[in-house]
N, CA, C and O atoms as a Tinker XYZ file with bonds, in Angstrom:
   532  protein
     1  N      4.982000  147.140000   79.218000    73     2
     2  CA     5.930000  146.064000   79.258000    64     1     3
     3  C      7.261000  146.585000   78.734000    63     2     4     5
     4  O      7.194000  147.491000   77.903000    81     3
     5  N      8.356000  146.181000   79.070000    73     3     6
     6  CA     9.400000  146.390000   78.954000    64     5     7
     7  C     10.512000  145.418000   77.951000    63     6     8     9
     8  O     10.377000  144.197000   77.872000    81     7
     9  N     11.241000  145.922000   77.463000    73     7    10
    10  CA    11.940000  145.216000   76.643000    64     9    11
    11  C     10.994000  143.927000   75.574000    63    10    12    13
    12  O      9.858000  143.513000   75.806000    81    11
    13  N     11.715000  143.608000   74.649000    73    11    14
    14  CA    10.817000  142.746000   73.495000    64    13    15
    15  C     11.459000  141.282000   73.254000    63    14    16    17
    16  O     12.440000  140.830000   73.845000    81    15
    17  N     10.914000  140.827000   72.546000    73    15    18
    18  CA    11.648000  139.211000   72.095000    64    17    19
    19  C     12.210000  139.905000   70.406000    63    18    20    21
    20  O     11.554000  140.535000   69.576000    81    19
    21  N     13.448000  139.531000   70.389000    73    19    22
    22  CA    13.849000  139.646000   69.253000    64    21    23
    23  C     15.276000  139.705000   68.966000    63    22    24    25
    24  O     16.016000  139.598000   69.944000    81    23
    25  N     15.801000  139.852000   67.840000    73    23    26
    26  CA    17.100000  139.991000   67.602000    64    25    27
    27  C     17.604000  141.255000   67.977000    63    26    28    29
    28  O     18.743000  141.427000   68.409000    81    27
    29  N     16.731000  142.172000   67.808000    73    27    30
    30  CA    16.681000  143.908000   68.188000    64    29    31
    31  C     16.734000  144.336000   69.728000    63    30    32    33
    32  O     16.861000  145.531000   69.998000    81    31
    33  N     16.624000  143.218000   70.908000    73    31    34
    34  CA    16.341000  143.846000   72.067000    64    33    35
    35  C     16.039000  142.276000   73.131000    63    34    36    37
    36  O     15.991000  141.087000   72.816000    81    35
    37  N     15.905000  142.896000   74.283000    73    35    38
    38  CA    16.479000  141.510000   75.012000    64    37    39
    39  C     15.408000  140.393000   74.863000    63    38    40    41
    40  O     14.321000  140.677000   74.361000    81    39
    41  N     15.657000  139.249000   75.243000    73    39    42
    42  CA    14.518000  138.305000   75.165000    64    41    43
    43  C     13.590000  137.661000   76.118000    63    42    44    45
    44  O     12.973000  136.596000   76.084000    81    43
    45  N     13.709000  139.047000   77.362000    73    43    46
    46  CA    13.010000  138.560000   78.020000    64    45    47
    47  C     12.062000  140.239000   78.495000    63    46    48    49
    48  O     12.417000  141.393000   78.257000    81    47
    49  N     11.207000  139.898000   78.987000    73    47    50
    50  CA    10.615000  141.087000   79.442000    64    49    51
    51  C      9.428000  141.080000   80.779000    63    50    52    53
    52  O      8.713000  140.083000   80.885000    81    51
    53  N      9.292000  142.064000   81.623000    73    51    54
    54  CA     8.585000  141.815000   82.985000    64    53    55
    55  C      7.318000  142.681000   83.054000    63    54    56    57
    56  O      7.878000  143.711000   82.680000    81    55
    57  N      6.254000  142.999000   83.211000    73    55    58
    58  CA     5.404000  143.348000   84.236000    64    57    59
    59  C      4.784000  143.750000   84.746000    63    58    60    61
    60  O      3.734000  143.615000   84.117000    81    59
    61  N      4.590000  144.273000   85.633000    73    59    62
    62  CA     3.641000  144.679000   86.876000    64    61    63
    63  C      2.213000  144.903000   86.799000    63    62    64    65
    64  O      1.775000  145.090000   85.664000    81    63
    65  N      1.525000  144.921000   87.609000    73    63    66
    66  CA    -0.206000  144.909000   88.140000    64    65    67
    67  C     -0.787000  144.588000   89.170000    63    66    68    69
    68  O     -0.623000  143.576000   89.852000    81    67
    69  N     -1.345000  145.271000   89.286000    73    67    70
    70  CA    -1.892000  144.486000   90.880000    64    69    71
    71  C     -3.488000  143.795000   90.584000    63    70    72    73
    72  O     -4.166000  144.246000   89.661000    81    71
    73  N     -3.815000  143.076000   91.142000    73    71    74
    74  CA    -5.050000  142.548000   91.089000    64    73    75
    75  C     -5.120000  141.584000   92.614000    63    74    76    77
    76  O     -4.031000  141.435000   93.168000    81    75
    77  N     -6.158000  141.041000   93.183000    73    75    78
    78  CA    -6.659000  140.838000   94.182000    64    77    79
    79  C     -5.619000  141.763000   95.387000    63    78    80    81
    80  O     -4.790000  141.030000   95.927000    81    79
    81  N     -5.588000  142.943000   95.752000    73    79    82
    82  CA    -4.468000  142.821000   96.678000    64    81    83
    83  C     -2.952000  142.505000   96.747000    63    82    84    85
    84  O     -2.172000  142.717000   97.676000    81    83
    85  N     -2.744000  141.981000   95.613000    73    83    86
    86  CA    -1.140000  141.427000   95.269000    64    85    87
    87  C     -0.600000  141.962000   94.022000    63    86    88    89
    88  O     -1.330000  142.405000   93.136000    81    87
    89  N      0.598000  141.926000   93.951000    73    87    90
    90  CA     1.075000  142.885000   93.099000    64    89    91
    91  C      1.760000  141.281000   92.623000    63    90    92    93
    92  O      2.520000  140.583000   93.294000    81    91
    93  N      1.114000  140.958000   91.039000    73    91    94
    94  CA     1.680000  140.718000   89.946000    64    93    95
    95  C      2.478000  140.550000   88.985000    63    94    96    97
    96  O      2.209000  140.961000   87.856000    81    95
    97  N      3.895000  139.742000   89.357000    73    95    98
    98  CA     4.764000  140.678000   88.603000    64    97    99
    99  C      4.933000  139.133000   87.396000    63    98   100   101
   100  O      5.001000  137.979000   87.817000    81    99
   101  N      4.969000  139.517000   85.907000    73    99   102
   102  CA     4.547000  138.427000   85.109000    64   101   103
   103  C      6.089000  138.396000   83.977000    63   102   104   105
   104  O      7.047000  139.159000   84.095000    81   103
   105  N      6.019000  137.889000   83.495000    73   103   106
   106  CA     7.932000  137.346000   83.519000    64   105   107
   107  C      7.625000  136.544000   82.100000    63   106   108   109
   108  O      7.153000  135.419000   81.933000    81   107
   109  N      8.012000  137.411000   81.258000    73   107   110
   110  CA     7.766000  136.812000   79.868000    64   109   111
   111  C      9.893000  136.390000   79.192000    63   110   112   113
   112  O     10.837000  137.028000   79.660000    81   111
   113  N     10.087000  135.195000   78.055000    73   111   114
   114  CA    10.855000  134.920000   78.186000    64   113   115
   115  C     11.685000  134.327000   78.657000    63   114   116   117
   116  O     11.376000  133.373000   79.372000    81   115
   117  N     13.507000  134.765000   78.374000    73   115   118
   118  CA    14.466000  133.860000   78.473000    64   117   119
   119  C     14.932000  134.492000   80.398000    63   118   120   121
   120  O     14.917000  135.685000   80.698000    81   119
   121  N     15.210000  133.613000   81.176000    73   119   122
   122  CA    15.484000  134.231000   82.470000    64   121   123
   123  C     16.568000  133.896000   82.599000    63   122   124   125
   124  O     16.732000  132.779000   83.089000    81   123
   125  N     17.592000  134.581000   82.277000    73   123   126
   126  CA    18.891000  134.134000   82.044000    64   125   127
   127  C     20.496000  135.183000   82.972000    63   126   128   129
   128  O     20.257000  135.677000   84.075000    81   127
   129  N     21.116000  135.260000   82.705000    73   127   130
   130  CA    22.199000  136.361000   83.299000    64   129   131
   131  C     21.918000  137.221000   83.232000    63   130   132   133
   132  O     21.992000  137.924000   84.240000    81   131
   133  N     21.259000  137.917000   81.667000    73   131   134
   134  CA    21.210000  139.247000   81.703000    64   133   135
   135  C     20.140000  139.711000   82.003000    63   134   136   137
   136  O     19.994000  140.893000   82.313000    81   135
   137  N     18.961000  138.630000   81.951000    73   135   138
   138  CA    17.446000  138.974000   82.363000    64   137   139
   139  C     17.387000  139.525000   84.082000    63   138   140   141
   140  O     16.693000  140.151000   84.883000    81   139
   141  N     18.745000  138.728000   83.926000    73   139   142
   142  CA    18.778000  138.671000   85.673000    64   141   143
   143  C     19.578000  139.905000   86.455000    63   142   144   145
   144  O     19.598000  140.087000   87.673000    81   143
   145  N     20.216000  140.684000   85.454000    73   143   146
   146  CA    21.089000  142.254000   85.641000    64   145   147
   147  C     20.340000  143.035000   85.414000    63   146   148   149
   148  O     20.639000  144.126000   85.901000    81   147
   149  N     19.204000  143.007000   84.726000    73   147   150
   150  CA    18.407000  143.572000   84.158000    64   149   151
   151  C     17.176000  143.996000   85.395000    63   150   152   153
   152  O     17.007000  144.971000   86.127000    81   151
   153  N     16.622000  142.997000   85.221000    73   151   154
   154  CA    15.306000  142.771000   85.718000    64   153   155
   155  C     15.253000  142.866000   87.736000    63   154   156   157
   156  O     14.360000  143.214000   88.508000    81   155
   157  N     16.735000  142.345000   87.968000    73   155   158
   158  CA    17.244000  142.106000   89.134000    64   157   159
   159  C     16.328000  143.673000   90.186000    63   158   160   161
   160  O     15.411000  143.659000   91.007000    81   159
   161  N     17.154000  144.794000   89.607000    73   159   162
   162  CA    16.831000  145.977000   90.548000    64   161   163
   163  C     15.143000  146.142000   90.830000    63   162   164   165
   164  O     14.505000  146.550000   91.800000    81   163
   165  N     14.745000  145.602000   89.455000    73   163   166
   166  CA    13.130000  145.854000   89.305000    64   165   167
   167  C     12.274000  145.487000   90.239000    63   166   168   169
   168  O     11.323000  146.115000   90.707000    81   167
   169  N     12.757000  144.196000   90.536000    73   167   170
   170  CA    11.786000  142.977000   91.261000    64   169   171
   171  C     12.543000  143.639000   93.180000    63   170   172   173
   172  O     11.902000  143.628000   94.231000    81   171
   173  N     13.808000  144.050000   93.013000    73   171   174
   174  CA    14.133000  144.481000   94.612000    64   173   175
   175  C     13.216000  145.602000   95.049000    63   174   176   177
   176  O     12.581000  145.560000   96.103000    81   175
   177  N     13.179000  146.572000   94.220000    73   175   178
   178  CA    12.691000  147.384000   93.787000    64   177   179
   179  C     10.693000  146.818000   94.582000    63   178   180   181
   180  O     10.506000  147.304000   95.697000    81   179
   181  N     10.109000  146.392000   94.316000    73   179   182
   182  CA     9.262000  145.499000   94.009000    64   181   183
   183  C      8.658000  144.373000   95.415000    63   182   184   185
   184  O      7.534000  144.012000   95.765000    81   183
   185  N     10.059000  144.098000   95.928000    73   183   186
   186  CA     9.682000  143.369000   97.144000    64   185   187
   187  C     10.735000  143.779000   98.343000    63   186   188   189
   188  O     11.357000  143.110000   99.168000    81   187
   189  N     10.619000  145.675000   97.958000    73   187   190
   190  CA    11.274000  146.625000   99.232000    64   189   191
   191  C     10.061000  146.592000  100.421000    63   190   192   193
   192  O     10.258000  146.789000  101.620000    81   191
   193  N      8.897000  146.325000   99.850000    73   191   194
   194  CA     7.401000  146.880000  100.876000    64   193   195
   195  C      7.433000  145.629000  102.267000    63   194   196   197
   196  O      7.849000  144.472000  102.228000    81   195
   197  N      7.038000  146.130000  103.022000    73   195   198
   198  CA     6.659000  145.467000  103.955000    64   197   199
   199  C      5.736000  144.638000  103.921000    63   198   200   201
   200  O      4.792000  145.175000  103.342000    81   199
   201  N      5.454000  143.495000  104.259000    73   199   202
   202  CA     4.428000  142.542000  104.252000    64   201   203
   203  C      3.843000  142.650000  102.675000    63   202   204   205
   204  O      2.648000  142.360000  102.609000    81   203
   205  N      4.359000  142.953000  101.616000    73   203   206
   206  CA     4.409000  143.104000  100.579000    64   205   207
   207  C      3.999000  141.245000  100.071000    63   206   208   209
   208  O      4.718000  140.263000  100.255000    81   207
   209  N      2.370000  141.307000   99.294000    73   207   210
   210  CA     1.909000  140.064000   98.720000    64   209   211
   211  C      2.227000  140.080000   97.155000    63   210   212   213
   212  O      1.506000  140.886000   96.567000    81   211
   213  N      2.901000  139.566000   96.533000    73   211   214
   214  CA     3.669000  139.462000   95.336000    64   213   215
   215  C      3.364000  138.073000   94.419000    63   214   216   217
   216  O      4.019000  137.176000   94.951000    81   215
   217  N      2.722000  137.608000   93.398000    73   215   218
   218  CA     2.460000  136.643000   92.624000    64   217   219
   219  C      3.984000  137.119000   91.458000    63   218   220   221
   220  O      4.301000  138.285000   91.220000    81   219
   221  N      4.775000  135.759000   90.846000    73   219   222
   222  CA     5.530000  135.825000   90.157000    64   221   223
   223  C      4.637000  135.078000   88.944000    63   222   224   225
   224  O      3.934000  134.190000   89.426000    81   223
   225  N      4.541000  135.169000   87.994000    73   223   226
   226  CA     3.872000  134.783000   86.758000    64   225   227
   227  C      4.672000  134.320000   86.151000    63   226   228   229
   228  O      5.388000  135.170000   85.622000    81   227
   229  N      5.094000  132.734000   85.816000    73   227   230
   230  CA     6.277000  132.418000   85.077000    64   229   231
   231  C      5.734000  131.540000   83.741000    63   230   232   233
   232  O      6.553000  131.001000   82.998000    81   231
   233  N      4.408000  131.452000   83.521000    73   231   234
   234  CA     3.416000  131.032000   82.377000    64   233   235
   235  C      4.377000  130.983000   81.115000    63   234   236   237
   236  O      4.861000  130.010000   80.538000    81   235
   237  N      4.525000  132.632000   80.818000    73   235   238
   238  CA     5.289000  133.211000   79.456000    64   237   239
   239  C      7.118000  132.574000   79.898000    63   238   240   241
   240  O      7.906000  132.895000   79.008000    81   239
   241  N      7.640000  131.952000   80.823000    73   239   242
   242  CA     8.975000  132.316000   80.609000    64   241   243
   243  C      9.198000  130.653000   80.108000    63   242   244   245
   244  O      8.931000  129.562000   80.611000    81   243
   245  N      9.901000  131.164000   78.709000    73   243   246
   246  CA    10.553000  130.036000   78.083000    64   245   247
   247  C     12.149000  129.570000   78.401000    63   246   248   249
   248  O     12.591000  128.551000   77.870000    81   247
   249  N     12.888000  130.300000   79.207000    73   247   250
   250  CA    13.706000  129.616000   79.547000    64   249   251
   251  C     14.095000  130.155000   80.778000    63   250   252   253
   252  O     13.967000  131.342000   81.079000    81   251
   253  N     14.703000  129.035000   81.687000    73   251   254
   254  CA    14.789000  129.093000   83.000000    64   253   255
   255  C     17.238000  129.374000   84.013000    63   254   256   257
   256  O     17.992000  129.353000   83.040000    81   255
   257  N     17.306000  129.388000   84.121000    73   255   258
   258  CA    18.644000  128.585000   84.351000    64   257   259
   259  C     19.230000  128.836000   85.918000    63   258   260   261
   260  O     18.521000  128.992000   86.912000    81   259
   261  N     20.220000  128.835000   85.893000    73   259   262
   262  CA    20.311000  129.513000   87.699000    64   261   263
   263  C     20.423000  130.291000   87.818000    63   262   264   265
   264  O     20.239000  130.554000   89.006000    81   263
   265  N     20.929000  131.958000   86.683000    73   263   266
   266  CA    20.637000  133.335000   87.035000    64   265   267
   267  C     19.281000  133.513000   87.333000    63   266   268   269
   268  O     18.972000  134.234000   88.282000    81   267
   269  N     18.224000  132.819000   86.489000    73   267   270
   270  CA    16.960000  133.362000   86.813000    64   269   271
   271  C     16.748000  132.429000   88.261000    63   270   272   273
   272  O     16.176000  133.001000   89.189000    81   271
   273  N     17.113000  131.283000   88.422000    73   271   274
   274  CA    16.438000  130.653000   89.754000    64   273   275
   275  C     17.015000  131.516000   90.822000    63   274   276   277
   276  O     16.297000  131.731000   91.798000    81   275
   277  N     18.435000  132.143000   90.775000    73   275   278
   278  CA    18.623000  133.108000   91.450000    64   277   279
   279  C     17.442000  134.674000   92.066000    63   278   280   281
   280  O     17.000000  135.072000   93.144000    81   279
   281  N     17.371000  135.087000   90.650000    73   279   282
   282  CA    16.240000  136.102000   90.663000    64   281   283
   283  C     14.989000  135.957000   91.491000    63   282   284   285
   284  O     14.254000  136.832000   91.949000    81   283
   285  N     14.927000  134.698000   91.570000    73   283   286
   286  CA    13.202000  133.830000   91.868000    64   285   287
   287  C     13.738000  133.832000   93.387000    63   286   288   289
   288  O     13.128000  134.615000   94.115000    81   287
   289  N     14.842000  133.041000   94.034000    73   287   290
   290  CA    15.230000  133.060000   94.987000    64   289   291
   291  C     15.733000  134.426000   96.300000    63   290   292   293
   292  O     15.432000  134.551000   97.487000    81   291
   293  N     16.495000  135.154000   95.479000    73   291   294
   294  CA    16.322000  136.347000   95.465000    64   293   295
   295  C     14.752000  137.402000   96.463000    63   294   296   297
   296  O     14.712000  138.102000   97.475000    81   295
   297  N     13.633000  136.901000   95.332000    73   295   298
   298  CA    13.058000  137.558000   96.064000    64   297   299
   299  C     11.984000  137.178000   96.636000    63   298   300   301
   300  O     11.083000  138.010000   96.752000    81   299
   301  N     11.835000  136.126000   97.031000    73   299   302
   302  CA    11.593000  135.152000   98.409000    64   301   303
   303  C     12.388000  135.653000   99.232000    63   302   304   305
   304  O     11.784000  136.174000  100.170000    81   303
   305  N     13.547000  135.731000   99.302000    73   303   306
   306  CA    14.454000  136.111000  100.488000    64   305   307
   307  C     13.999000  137.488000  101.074000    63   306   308   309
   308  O     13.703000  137.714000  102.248000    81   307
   309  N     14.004000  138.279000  100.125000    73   307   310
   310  CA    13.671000  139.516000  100.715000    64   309   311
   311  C     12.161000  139.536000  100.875000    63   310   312   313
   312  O     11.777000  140.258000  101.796000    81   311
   313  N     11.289000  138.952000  100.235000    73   311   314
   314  CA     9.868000  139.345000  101.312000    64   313   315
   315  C     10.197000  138.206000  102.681000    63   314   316   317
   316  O     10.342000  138.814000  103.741000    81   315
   317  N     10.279000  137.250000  102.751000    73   315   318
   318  CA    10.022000  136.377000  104.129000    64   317   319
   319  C     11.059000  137.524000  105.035000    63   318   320   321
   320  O     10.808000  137.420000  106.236000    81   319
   321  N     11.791000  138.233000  104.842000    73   319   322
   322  CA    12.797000  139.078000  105.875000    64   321   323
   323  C     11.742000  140.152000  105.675000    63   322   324   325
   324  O     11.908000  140.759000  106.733000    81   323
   325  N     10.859000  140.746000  105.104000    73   323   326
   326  CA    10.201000  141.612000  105.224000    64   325   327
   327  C      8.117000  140.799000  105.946000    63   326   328   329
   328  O      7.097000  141.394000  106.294000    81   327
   329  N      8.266000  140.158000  105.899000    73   327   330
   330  CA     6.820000  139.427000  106.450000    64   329   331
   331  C      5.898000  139.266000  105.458000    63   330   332   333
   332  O      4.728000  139.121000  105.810000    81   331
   333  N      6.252000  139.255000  103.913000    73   331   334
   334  CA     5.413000  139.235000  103.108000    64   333   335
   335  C      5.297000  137.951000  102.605000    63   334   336   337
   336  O      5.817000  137.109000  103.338000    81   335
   337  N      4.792000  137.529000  101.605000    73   335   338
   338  CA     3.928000  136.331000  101.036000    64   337   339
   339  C      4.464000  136.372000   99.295000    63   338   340   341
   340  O      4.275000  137.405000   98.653000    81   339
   341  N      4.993000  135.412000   98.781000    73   339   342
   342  CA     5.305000  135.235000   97.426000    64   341   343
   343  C      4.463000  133.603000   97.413000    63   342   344   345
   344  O      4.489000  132.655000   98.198000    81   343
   345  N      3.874000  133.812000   96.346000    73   343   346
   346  CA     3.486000  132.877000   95.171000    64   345   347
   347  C      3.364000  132.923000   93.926000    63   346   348   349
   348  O      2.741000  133.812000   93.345000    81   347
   349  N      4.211000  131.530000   93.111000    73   347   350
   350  CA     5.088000  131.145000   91.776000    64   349   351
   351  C      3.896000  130.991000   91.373000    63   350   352   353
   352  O      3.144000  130.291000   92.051000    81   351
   353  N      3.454000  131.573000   90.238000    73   351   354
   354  CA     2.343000  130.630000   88.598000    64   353   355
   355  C      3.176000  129.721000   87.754000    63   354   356   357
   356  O      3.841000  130.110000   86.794000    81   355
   357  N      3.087000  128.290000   88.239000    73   355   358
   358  CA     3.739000  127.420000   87.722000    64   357   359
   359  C      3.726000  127.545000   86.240000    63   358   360   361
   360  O      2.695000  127.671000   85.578000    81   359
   361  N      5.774000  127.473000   85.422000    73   359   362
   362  CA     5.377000  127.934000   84.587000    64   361   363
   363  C      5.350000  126.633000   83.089000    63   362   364   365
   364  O      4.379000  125.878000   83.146000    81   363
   365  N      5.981000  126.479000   82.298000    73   363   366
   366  CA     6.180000  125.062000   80.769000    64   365   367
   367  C      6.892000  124.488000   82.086000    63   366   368   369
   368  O      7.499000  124.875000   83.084000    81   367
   369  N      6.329000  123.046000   81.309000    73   367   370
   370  CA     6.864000  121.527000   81.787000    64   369   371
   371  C      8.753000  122.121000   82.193000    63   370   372   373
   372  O      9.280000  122.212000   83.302000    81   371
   373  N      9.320000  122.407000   80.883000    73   371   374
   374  CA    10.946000  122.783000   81.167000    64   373   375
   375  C     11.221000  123.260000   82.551000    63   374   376   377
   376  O     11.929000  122.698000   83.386000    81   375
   377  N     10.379000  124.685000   82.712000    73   375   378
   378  CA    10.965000  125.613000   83.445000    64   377   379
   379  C     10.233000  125.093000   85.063000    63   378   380   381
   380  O     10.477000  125.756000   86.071000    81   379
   381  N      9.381000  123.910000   85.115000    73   379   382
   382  CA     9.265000  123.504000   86.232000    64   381   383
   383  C     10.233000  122.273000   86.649000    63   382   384   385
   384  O     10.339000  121.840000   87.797000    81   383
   385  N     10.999000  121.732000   85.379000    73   383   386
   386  CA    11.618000  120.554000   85.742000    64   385   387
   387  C     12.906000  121.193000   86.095000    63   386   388   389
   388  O     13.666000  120.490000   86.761000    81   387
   389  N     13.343000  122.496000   85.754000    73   387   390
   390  CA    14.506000  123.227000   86.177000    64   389   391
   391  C     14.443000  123.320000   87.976000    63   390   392   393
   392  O     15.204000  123.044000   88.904000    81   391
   393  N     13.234000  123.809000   87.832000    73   391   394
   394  CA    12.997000  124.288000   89.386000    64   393   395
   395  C     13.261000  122.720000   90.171000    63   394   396   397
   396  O     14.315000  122.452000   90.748000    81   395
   397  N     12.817000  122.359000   90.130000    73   395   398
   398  CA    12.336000  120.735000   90.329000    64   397   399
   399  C     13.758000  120.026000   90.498000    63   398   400   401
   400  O     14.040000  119.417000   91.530000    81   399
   401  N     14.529000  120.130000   89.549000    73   399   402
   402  CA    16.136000  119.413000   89.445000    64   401   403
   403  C     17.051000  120.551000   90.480000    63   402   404   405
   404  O     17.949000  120.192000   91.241000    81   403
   405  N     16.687000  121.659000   90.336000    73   403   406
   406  CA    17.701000  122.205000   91.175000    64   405   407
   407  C     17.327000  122.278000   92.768000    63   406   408   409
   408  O     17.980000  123.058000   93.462000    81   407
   409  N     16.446000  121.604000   93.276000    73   407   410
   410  CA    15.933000  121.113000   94.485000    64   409   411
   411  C     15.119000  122.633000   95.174000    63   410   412   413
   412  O     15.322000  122.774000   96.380000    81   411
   413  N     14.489000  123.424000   94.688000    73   411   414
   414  CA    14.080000  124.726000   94.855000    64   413   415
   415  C     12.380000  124.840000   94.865000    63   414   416   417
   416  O     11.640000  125.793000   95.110000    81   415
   417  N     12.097000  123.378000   94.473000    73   415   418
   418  CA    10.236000  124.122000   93.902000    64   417   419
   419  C      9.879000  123.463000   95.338000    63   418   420   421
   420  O      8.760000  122.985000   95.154000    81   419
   421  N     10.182000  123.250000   96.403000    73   419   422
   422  CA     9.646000  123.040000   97.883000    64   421   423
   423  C      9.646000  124.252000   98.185000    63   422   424   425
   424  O      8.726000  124.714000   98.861000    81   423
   425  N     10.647000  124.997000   97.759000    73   423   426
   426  CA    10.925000  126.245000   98.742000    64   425   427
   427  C      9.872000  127.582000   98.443000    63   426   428   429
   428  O      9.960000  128.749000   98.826000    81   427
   429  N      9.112000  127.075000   97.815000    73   427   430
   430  CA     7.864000  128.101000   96.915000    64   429   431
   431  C      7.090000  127.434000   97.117000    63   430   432   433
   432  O      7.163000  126.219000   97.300000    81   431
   433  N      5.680000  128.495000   97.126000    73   431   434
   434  CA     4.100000  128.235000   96.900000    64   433   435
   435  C      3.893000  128.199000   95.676000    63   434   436   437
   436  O      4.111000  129.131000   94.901000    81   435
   437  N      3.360000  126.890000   95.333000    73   435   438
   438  CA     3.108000  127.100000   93.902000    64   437   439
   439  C      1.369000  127.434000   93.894000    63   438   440   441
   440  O      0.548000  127.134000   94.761000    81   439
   441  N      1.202000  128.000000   92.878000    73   439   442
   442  CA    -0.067000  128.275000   92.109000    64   441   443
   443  C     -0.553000  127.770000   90.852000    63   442   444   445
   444  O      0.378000  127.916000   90.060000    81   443
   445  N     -1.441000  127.302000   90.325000    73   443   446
   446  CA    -2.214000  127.733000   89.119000    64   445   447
   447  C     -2.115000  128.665000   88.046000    63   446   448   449
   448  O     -1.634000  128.653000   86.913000    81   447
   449  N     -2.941000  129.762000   89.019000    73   447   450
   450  CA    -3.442000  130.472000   87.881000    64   449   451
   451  C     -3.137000  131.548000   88.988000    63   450   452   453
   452  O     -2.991000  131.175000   90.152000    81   451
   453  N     -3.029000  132.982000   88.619000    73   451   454
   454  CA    -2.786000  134.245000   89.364000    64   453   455
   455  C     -4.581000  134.387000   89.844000    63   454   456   457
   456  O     -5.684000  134.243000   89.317000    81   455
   457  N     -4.160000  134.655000   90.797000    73   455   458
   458  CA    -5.280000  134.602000   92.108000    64   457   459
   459  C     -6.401000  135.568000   91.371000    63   458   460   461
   460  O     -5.910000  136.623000   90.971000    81   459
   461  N     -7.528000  135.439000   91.168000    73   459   462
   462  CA    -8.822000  135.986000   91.459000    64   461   463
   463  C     -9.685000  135.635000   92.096000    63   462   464   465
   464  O     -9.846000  134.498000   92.539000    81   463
   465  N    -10.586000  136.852000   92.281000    73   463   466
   466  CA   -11.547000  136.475000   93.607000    64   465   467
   467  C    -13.297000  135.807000   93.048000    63   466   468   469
   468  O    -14.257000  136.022000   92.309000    81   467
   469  N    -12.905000  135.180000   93.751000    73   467   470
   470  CA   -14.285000  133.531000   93.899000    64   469   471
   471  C    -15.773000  134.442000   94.338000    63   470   472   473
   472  O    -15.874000  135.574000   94.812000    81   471
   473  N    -16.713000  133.551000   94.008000    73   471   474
   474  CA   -17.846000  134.266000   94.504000    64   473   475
   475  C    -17.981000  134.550000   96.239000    63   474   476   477
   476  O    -18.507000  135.465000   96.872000    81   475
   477  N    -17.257000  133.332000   96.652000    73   475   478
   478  CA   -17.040000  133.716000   98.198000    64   477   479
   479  C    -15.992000  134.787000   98.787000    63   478   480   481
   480  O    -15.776000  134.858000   99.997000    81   479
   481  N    -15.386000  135.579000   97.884000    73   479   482
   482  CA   -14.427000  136.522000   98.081000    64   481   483
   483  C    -12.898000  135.981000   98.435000    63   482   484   485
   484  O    -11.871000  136.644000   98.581000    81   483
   485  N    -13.115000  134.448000   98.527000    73   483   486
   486  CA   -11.505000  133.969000   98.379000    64   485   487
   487  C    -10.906000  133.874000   97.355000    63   486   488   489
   488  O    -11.550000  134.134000   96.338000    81   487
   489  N     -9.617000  133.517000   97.219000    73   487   490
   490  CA    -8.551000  133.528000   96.122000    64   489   491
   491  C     -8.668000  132.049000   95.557000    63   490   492   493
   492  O     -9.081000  131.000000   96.052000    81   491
   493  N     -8.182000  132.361000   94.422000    73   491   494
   494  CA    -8.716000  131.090000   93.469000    64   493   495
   495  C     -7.522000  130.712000   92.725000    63   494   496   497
   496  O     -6.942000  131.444000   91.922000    81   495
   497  N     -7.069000  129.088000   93.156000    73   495   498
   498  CA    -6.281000  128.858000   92.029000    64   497   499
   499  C     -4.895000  128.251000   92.814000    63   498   500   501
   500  O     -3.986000  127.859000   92.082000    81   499
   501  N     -4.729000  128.174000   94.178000    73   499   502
   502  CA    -3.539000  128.041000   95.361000    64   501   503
   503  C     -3.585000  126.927000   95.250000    63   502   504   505
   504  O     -4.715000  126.447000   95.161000    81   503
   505  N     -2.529000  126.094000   95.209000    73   503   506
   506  CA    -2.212000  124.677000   95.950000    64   505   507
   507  C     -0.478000  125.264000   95.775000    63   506   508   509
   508  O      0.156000  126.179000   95.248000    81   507
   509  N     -0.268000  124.009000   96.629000    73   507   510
   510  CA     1.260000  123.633000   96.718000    64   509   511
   511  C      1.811000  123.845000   98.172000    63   510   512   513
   512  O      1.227000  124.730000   98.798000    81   511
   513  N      2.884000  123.159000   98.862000    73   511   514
   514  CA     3.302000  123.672000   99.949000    64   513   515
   515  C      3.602000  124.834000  100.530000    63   514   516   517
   516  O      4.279000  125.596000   99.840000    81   515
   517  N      3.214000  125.292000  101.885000    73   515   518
   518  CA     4.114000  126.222000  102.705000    64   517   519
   519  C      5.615000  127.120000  102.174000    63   518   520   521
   520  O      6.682000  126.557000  101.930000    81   519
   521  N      5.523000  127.701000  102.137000    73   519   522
   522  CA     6.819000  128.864000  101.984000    64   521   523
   523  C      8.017000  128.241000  102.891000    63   522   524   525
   524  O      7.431000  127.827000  103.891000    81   523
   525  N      9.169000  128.015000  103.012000    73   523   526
   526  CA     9.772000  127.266000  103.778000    64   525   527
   527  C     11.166000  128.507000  104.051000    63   526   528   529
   528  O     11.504000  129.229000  103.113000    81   527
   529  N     11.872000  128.611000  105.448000    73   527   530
   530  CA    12.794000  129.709000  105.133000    64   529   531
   531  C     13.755000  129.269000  105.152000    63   530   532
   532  O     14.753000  129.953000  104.922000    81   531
């Protein structure tokens, strides 16, 4: 993991793993301007792949604003132009009523819980609407 919560270093920090097939990327913290200069190249970085399946983990992020809804938006844009699949882990009451007020949580699959596999070998944990472009 990268960067820490503290007075010493930024307050937000990101990531990566893959598990079922999808690459994980889990988003601890403040998602803010600089989370968003920061973290920005990582996640492009991240959803360069083709048909690239990507879970955003927003559980840990305590604060939300429009640099980060940017970030979130961001890279939706670039997988649906690449044929890939993003789904949000809905994250605190706040950071869904952000999404929610800024008219954006249609435009995402929301989730649960980051996908594991069921005794029937499906993914566990999906609801929410269609990906919309």
């Amino acid at each position: 993991m990268r960067g820490h919560m503290g007075a010493d270093g930024p307050a937000f920090a990101m990531r990566e793993r893959v598990a079922c097939g999808a690459i994980i990327i889990e988003l601890h913290g403040e998602l803010d301007i600089l989370a968003e200069s920061e973290l920005g190249p990582r996640m492009d970085a991240l959803t360069e792949r083709c048909r690239a399946d990507i879970v955003i983990d927003l559980r840990r992020v305590t604060f939300l604003d429009a640099s980060g809804l940017r970030l979130l938006l961001r890279a939706r844009h670039r997988l649906l132009a690449r044929g890939g699949r993003l789904r949000i882990v809905r994250g605190v009451p706040r950071v869904a009523k952000v999404m929610r007020v800024a008219g954006v949580e249609g435009g995402f699959t929301l989730v649960d819980t980051v996908p594991v596999p069921s005794a029937r070998g499906e993914e566990a944990g999906e609801r929410g609407g269609s990906v919309s472009a």
